[in-house]
C-alpha positions, 0 to 999 in steps of 0.5 A: 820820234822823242817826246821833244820831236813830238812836242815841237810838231805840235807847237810849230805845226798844229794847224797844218798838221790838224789840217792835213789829219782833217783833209784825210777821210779817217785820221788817228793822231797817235801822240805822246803828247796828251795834254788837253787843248791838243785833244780839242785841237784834234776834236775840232779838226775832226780826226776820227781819233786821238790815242797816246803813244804809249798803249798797248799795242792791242789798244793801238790795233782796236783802235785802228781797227775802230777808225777804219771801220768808220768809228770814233776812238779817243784814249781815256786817259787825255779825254778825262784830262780834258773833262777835268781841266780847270776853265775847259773851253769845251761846251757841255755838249763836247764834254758828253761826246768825249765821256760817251767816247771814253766809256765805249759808245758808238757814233750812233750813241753818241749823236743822240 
């Protein structure tokens, strides 16, 4: 699939798509497309995580492996866009989850 497919599903379908993801008991968005507000759209239907297309193929296994175990992975490189992005909507509370989420800490962590 190109960037300009990827981009298209995510502009013509998001909801149904997200919804979908949601419905699934663990669902891993692999995207090209980083840019915050798809993270957020993702962080609210509560996908179990969100990576980029372009890591590395050992990023993509751990991550997989990750989400099948039960965990939360989110690439480092859309979720610090997201913390930075100017008027971000998200609460102060999701901005945590997602700092804890890039450093690594478990669900466990997290939820404290």
């Amino acid at each position: 699939m190109s960037l300009a497919e990827d981009m298209r599903i995510l502009r013509e379908a998001p909801a149904g798509l997200l919804r979908l993801a949601a419905d699934l008991e663990k669902a891993l968005i692999l995207t090209a497309v980083g840019r915050p507000d798809n993270l957020r759209r993702g962080i609210a239907a509560e996908v179990a995580g969100f990576m980029l297309k372009d890591a590395g193929p050992d990023e993509l296994a751990a991550a997989i492996r990750t989400v099948a175990g039960g965990g939360r992975v989110i690439d480092p490189q859309p979720a610090f866009a997201a913390l930075g992005a100017q008027g971000s909507p998200l609460t102060s509370r999701e901005a945590d989850v997602l700092r804890l989420t890039a450093r690594g800490a478990t669900p466990r962590e997290v939820a404290q």
